[in-house]
BATI-908751 format. One record per residue: residue in one letter; z, y, x of N, C-alpha, C in turn; residue number from 1. Coordinates in nm, 2 decimals. Example, Ala and Ser with C-alpha at 12.3 -4.5 7.8 and 13.67 -1.06 7.14 Angstrom:
// BATI-908751
(node 'a'; (0.78; -0.57; 1.32); (0.78; -0.45; 1.23); (0.78; -0.33; 1.32); 1)
(node 's'; (0.71; -0.22; 1.28); (0.71; -0.11; 1.37); (0.79; 0.00; 1.29); 2)
This chain:
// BATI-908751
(node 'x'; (-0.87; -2.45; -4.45); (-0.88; -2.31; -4.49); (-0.86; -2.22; -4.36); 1)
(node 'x'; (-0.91; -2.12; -4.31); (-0.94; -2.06; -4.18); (-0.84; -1.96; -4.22); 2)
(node 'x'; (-0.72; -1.94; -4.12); (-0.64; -1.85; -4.09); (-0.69; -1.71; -4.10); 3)
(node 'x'; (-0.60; -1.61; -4.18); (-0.63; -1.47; -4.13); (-0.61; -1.42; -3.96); 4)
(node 'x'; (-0.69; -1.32; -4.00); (-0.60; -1.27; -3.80); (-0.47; -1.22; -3.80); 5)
(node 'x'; (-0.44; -1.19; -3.92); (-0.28; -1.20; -3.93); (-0.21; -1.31; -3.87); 6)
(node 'x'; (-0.23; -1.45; -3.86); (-0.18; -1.52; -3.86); (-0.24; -1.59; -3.72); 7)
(node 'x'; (-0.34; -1.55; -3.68); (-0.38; -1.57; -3.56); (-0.31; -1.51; -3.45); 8)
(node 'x'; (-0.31; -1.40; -3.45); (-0.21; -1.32; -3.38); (-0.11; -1.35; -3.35); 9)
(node 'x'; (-0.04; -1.37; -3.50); (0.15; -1.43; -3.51); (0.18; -1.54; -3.41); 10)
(node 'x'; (0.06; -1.61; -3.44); (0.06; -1.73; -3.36); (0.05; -1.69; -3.21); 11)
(node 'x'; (-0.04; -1.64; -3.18); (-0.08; -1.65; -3.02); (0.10; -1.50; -2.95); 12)
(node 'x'; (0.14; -1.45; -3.06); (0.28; -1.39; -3.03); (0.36; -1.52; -3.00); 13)
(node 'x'; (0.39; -1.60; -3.08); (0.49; -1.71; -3.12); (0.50; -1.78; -3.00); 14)
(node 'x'; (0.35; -1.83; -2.96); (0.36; -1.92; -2.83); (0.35; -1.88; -2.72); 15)
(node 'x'; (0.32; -1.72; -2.70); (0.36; -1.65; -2.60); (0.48; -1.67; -2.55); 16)
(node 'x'; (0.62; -1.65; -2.66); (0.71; -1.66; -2.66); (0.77; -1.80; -2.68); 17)
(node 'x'; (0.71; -1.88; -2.68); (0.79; -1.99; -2.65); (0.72; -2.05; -2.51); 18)
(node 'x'; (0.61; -2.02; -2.45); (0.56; -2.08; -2.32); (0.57; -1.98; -2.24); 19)
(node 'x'; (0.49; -1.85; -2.23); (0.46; -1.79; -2.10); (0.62; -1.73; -2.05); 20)
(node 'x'; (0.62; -1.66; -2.17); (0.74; -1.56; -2.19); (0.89; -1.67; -2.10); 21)
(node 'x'; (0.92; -1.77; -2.15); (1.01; -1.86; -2.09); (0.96; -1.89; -1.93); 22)
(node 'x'; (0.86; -1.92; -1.90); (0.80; -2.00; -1.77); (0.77; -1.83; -1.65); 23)
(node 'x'; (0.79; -1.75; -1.72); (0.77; -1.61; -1.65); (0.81; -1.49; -1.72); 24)
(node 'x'; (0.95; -1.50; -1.71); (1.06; -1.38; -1.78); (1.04; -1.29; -1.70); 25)
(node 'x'; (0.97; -1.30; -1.55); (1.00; -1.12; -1.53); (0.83; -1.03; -1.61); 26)
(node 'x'; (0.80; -1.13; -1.68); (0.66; -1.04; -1.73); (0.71; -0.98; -1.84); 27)
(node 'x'; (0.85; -0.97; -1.92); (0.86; -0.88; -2.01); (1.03; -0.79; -1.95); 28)
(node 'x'; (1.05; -0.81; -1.82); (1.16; -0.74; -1.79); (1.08; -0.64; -1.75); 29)
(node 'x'; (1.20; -0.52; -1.75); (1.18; -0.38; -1.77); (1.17; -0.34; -1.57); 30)
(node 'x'; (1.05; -0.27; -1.53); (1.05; -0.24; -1.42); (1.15; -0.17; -1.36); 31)
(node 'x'; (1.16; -0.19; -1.21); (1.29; -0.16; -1.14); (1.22; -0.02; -1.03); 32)
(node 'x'; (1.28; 0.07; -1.08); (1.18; 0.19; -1.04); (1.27; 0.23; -0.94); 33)
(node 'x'; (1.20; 0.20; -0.75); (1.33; 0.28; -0.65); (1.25; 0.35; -0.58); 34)
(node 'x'; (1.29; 0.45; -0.58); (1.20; 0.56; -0.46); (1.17; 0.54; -0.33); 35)
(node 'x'; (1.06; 0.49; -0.30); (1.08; 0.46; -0.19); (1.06; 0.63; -0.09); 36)
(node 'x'; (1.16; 0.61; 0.05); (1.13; 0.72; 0.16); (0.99; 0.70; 0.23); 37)
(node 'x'; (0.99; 0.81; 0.23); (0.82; 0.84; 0.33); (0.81; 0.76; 0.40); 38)
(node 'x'; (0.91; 0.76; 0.53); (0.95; 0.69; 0.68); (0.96; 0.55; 0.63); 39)
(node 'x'; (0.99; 0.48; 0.53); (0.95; 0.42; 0.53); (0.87; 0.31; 0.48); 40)
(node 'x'; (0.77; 0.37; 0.45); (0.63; 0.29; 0.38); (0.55; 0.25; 0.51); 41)
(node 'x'; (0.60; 0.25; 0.64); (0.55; 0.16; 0.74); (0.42; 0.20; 0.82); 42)
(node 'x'; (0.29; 0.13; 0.77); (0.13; 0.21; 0.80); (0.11; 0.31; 0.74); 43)
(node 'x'; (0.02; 0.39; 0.87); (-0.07; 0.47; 0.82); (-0.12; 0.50; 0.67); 44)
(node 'x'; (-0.15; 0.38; 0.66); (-0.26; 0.38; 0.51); (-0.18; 0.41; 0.43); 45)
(node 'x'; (-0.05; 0.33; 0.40); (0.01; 0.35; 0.32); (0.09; 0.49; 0.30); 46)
(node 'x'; (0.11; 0.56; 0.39); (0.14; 0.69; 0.40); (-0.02; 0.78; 0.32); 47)
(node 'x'; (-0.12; 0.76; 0.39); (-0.20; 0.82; 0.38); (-0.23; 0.84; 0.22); 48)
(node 'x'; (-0.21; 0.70; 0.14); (-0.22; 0.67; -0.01); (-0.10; 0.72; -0.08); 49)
(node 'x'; (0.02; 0.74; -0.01); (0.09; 0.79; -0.08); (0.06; 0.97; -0.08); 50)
(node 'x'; (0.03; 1.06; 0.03); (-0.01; 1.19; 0.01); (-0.07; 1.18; -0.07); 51)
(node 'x'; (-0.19; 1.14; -0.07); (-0.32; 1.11; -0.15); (-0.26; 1.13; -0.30); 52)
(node 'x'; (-0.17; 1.07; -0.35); (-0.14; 1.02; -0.48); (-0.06; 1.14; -0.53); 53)
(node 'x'; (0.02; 1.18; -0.43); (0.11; 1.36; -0.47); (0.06; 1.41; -0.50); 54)
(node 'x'; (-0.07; 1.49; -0.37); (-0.17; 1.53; -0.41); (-0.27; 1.58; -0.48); 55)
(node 'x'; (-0.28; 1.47; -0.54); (-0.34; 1.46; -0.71); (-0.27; 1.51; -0.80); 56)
(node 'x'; (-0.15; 1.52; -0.81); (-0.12; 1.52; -0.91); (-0.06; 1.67; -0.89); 57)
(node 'x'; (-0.05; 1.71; -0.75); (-0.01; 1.90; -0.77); (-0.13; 1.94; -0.80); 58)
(node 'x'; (-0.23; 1.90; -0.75); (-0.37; 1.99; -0.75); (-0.41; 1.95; -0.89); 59)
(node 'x'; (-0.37; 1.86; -0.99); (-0.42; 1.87; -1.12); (-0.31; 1.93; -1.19); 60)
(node 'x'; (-0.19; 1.96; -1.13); (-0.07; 2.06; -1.26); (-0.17; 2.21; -1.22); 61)
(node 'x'; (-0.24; 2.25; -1.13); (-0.37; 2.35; -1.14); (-0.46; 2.35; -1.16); 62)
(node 'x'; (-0.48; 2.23; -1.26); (-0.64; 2.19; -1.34); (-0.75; 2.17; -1.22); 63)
(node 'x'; (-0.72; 2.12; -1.14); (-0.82; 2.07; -1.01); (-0.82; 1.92; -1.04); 64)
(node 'x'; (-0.94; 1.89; -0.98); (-0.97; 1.75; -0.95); (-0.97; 1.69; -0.81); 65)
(node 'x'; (-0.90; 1.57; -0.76); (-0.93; 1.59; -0.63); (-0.99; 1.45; -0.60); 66)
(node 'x'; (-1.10; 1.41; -0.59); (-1.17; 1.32; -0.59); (-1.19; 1.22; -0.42); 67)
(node 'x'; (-1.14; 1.11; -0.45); (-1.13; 1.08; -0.35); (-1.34; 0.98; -0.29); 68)
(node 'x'; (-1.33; 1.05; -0.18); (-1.47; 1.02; -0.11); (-1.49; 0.86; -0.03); 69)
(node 'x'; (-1.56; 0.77; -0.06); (-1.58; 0.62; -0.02); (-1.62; 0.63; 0.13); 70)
(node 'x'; (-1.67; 0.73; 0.21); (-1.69; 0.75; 0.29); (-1.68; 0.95; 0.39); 71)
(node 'x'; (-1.70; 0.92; 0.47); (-1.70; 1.03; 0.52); (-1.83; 1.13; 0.46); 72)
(node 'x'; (-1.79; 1.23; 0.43); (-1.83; 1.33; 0.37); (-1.88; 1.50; 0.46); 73)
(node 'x'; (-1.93; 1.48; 0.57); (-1.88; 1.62; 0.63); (-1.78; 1.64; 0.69); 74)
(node 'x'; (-1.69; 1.53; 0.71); (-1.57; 1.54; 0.76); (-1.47; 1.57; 0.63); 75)
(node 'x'; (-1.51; 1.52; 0.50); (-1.38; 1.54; 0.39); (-1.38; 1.44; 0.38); 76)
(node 'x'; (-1.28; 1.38; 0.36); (-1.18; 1.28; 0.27); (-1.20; 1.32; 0.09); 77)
(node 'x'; (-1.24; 1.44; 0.06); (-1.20; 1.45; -0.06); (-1.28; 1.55; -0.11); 78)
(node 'x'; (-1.33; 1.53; -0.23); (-1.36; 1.68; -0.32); (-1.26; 1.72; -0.41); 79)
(node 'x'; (-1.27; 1.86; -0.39); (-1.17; 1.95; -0.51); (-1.28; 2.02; -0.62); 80)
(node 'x'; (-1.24; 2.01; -0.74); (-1.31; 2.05; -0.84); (-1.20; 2.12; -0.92); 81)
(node 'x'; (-1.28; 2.21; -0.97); (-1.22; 2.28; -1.10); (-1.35; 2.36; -1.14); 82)
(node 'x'; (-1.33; 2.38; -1.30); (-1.45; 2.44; -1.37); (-1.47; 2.56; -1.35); 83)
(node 'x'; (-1.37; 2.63; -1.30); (-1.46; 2.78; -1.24); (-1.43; 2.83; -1.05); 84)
(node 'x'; (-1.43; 2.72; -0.99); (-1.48; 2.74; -0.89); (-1.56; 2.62; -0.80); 85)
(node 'x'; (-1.64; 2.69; -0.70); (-1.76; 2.59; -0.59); (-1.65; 2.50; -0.56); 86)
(node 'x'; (-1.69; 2.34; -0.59); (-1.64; 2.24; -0.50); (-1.60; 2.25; -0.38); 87)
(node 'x'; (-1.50; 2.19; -0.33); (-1.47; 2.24; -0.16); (-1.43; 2.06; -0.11); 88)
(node 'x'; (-1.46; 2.08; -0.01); (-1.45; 1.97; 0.13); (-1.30; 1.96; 0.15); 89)
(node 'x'; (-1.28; 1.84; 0.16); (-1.12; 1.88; 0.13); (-1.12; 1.77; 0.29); 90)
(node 'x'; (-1.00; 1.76; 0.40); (-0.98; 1.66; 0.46); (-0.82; 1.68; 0.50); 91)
(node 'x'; (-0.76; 1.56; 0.46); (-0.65; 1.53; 0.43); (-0.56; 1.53; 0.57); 92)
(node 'x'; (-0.50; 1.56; 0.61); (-0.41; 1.51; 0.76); (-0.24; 1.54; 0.74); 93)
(node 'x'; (-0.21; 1.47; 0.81); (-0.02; 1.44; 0.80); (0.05; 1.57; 0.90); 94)
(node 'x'; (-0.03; 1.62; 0.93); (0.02; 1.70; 1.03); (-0.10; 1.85; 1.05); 95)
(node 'x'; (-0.07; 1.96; 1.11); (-0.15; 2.07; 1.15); (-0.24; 2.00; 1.26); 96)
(node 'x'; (-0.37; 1.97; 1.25); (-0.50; 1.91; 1.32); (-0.62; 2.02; 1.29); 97)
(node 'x'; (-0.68; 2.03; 1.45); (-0.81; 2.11; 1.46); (-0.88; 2.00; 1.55); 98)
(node 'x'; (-0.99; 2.00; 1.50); (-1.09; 1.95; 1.55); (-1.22; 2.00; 1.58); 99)
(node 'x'; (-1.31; 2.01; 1.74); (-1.39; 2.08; 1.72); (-1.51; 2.00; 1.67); 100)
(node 'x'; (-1.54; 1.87; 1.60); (-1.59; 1.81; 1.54); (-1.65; 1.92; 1.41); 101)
(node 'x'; (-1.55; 1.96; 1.32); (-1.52; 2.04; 1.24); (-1.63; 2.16; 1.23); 102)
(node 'x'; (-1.59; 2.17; 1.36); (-1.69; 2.35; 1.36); (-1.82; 2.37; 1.31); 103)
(node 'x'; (-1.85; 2.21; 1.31); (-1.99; 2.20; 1.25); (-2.01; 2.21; 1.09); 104)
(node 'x'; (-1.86; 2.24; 1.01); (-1.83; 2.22; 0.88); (-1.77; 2.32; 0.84); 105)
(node 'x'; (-1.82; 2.46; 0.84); (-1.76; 2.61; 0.81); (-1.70; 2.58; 0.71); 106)
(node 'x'; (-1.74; 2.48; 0.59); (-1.68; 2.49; 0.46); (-1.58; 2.39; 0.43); 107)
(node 'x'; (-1.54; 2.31; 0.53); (-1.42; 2.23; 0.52); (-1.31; 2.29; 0.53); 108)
(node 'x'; (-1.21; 2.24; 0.40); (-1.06; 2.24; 0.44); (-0.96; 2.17; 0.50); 109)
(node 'x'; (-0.86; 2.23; 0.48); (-0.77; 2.11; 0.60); (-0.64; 2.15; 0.50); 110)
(node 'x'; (-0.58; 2.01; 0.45); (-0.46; 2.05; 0.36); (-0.32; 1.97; 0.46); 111)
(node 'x'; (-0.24; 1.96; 0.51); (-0.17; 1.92; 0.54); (0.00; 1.99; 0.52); 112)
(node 'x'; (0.09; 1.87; 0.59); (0.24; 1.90; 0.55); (0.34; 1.99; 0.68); 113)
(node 'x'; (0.43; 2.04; 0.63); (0.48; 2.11; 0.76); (0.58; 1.98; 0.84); 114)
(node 'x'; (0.66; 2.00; 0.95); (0.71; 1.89; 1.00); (0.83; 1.80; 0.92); 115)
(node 'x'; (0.88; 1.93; 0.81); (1.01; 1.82; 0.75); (0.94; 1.82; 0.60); 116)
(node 'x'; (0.78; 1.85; 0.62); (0.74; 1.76; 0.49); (0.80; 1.87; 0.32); 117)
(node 'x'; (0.85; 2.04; 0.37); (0.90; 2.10; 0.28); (0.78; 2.16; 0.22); 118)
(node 'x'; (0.69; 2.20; 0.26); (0.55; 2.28; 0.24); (0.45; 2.21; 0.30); 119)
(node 'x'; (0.33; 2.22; 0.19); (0.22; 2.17; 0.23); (0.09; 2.30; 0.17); 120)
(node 'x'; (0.02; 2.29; 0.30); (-0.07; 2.38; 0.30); (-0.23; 2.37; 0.30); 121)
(node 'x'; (-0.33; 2.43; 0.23); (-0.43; 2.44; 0.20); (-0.49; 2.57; 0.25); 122)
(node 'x'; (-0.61; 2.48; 0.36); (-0.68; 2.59; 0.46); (-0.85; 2.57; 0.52); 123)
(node 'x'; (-0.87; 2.69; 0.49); (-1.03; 2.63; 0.57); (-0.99; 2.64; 0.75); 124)
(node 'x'; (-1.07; 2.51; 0.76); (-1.08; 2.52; 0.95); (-1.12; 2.59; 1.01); 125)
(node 'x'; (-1.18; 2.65; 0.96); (-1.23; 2.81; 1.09); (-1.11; 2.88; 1.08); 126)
(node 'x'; (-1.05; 2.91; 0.99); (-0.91; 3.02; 0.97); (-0.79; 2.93; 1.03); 127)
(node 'x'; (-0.80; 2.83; 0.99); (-0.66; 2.76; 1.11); (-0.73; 2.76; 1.21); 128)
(node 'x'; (-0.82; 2.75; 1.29); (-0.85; 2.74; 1.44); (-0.82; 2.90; 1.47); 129)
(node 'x'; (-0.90; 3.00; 1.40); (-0.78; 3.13; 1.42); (-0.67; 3.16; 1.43); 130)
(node 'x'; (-0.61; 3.12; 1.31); (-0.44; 3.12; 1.32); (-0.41; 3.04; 1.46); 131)
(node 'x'; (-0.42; 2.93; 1.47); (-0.37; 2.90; 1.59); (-0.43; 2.96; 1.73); 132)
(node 'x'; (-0.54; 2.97; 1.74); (-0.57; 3.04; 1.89); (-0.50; 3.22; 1.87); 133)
(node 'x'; (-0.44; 3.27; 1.77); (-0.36; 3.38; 1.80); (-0.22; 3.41; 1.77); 134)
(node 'x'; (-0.17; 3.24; 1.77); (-0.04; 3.25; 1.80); (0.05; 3.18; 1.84); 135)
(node 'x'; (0.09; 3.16; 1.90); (0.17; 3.02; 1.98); (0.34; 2.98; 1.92); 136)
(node 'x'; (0.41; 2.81; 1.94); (0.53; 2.82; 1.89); (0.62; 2.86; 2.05); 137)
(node 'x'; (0.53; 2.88; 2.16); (0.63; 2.90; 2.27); (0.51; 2.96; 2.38); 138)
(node 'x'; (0.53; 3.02; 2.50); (0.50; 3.06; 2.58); (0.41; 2.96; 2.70); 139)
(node 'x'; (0.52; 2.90; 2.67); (0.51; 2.77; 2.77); (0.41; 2.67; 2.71); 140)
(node 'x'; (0.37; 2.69; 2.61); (0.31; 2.55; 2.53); (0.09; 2.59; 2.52); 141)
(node 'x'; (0.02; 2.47; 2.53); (-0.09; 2.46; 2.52); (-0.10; 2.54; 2.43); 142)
(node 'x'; (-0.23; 2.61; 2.35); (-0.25; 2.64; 2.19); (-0.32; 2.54; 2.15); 143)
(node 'x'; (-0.36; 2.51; 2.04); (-0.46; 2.43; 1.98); (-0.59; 2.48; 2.02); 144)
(node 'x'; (-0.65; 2.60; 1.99); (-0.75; 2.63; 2.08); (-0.82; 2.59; 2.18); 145)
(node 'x'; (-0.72; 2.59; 2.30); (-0.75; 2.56; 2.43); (-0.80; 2.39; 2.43); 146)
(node 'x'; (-0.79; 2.34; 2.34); (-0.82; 2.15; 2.32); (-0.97; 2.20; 2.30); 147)
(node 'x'; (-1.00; 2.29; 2.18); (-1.14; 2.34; 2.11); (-1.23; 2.38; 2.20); 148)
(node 'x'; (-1.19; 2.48; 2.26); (-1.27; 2.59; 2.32); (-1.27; 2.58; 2.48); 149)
(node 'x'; (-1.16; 2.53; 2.53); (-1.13; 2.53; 2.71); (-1.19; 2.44; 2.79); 150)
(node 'x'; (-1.17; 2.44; 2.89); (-1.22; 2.38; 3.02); (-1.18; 2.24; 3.02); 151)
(node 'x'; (-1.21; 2.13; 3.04); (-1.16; 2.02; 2.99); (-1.06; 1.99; 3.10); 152)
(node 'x'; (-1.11; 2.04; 3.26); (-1.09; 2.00; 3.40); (-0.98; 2.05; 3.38); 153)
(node 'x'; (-0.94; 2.15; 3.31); (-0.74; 2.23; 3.34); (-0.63; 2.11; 3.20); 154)
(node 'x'; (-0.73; 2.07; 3.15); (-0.63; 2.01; 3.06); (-0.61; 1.87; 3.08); 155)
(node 'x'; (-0.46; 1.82; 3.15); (-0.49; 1.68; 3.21); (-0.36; 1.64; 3.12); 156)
(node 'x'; (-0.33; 1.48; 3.09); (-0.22; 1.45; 3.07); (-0.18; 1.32; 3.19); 157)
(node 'x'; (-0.08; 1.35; 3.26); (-0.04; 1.24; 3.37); (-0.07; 1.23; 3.46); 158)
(node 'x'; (-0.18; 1.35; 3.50); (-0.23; 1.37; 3.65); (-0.37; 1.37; 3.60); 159)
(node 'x'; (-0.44; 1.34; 3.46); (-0.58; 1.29; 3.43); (-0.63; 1.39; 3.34); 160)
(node 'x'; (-0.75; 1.42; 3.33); (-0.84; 1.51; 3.27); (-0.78; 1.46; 3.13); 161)
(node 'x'; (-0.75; 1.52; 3.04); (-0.75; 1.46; 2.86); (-0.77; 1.53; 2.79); 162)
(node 'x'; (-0.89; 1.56; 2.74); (-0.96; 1.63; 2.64); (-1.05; 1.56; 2.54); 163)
(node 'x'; (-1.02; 1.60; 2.40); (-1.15; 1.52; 2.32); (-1.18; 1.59; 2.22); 164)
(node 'x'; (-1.15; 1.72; 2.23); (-1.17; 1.83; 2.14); (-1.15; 1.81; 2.00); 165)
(node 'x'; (-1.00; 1.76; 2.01); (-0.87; 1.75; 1.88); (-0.77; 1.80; 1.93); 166)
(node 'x'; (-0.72; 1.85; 1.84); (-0.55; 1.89; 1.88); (-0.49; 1.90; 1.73); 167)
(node 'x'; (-0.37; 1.86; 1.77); (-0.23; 1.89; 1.65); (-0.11; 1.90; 1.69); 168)
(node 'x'; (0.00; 1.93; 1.57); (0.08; 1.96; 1.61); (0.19; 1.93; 1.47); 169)
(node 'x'; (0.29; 1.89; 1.50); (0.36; 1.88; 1.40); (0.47; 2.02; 1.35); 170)
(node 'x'; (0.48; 2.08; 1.45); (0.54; 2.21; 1.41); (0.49; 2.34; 1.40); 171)
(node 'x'; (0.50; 2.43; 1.29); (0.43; 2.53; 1.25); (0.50; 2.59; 1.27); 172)
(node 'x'; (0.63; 2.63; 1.36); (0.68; 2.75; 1.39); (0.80; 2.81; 1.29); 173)
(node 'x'; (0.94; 2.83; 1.33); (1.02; 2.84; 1.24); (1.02; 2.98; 1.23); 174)
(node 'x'; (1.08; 3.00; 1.08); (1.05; 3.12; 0.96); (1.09; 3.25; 1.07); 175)
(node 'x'; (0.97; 3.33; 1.05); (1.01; 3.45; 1.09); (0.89; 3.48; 1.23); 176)
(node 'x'; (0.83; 3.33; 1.29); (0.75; 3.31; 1.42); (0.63; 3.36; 1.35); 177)
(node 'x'; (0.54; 3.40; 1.44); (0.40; 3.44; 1.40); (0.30; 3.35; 1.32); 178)
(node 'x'; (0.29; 3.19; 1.38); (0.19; 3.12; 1.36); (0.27; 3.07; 1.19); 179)
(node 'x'; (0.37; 3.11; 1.15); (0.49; 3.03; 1.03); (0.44; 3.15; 0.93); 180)
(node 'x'; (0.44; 3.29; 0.99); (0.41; 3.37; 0.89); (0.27; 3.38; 0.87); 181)
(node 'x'; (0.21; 3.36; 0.95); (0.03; 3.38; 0.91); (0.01; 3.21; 0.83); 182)
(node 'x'; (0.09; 3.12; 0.84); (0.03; 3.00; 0.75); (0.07; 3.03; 0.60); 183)
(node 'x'; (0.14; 3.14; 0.57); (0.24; 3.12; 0.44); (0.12; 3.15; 0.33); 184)
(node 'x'; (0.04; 3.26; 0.36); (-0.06; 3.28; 0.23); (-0.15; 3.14; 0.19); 185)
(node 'x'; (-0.13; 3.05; 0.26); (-0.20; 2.95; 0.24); (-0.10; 2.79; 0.19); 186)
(node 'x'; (0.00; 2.80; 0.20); (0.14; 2.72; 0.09); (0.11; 2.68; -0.03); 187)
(node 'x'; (0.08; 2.54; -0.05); (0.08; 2.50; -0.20); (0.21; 2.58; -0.28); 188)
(node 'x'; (0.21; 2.62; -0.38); (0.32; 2.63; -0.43); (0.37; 2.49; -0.54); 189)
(node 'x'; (0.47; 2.38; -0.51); (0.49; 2.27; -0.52); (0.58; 2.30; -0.67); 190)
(node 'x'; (0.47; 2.24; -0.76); (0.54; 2.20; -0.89); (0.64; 2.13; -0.90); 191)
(node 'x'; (0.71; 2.02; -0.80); (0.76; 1.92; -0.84); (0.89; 1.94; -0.77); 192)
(node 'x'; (1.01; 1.91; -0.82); (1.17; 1.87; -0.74); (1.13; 1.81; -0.63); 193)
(node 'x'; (1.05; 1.68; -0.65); (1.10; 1.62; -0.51); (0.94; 1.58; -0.46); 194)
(node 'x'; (0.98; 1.62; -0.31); (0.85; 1.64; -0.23); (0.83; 1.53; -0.18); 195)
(node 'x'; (0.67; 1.47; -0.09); (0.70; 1.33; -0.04); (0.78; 1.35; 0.12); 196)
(node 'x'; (0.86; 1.23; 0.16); (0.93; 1.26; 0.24); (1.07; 1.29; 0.23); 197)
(node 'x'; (1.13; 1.29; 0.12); (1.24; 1.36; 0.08); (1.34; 1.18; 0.04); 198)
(node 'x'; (1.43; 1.18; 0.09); (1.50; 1.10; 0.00); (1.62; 1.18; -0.02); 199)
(node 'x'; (1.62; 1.11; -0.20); (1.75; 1.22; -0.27); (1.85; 1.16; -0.25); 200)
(node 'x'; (1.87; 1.04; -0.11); (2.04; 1.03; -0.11); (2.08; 1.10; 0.04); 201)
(node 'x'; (1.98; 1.14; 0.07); (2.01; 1.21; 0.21); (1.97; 1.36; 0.22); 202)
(node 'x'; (1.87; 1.42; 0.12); (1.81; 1.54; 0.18); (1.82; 1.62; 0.02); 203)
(node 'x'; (1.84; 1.73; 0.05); (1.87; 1.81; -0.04); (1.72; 1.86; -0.08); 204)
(node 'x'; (1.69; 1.86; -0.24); (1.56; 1.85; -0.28); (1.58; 2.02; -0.32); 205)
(node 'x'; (1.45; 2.10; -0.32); (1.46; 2.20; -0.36); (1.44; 2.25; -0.50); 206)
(node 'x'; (1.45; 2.34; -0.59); (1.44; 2.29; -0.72); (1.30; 2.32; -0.73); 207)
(node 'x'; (1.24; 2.29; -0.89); (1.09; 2.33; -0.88); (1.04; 2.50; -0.88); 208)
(node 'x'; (0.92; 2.49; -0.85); (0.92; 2.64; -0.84); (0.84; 2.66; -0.97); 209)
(node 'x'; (0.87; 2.81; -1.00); (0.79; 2.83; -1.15); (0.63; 2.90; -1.09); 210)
């Protein structure tokens, strides 16, 4: 007499539980969920995968899509979609980067983190290559610009010509500086308590913003 699938089931439960379940108990223990710190997820990539993954998930608490690209795109890493606005070029970086690569891509953005990783910002490249060629974090210091636009022969590192028309920077200038206040209209406003980069046994998380 042929079993119901009632009893098929029961069965293939039963000896789950008497074979796999016994020979590999961590397949029904309860996952051990630890936060890992930014600093320390090691490579690149793995950094890069983890922005990537935040990412997604602020730009969809705004009904965006952020599609990640199998290859280079224009210089984007990514499309952003939403149903009532034009797709945009998204290219992802850990730090404020201009490239004169770029210039060939009016319609590319550039989203990146500030240095302690509290704000992250969404911007087209032409307008950061502005902001930064009109305002500097010191007197003494290169602009980004001058990597873009300058003489290659004045820019040397160690005695040597070094130009490749890139530049970055990890600092955007503390609150109240020119190049800090012209990036602010452009500040994700961050749904979440805790930002990447943050560990909650060391850094004080800010609460979420409404």
């Amino acid at each position: 007499m042929r079993r119901s699938h009632h009893e098929e089931f029961a069965k293939l439960y039963q000896d789950a539980k008497e074979t796999i379940f016994k020979a590999e108990p961590e397949l029904i223990e309860s996952v051990d969920w630890k936060r890992v710190a930014y600093r320390d997820l090691g490579d690149g990539k793995s950094k890069e995968l983890y922005n990537q993954h935040y990412l997604t998930a602020v730009f969809g608490y705004y009904g965006m899509n952020l599609i990640p690209l199998s290859y280079d795109v224009r210089g984007a890493d990514f499309i952003l979609v939403q149903s009532d606005m034009e797709p945009k070029l998204v290219q992802l970086k850990s730090r404020l980067t201009l490239n004169r690569k770029y210039l060939k891509q009016p319609r590319l953005y550039i989203v990146f983190p500030d240095k302690q990783r509290k704000q992250w910002f969404f911007i087209n490249h032409m307008k950061l290559v502005e902001i930064v060629d009109q305002t500097r974090i010191s007197e003494n210091t290169v602009g980004g610009s001058e990597y873009i636009f300058g003489d290659p022969s004045i820019l040397k590192k160690n005695g040597k010509p070094k130009y490749d028309g890139g530049w970055s920077s990890a600092d955007i200038g503390k609150p109240g500086s020119a190049r800090y206040e012209a990036l602010q209209p452009y500040a994700i406003p961050l749904p979440f308590e805790y930002r990447p980069g943050f560990d909650p046994k060391e850094d004080c998380c800010p609460p979420a913003q409404n």
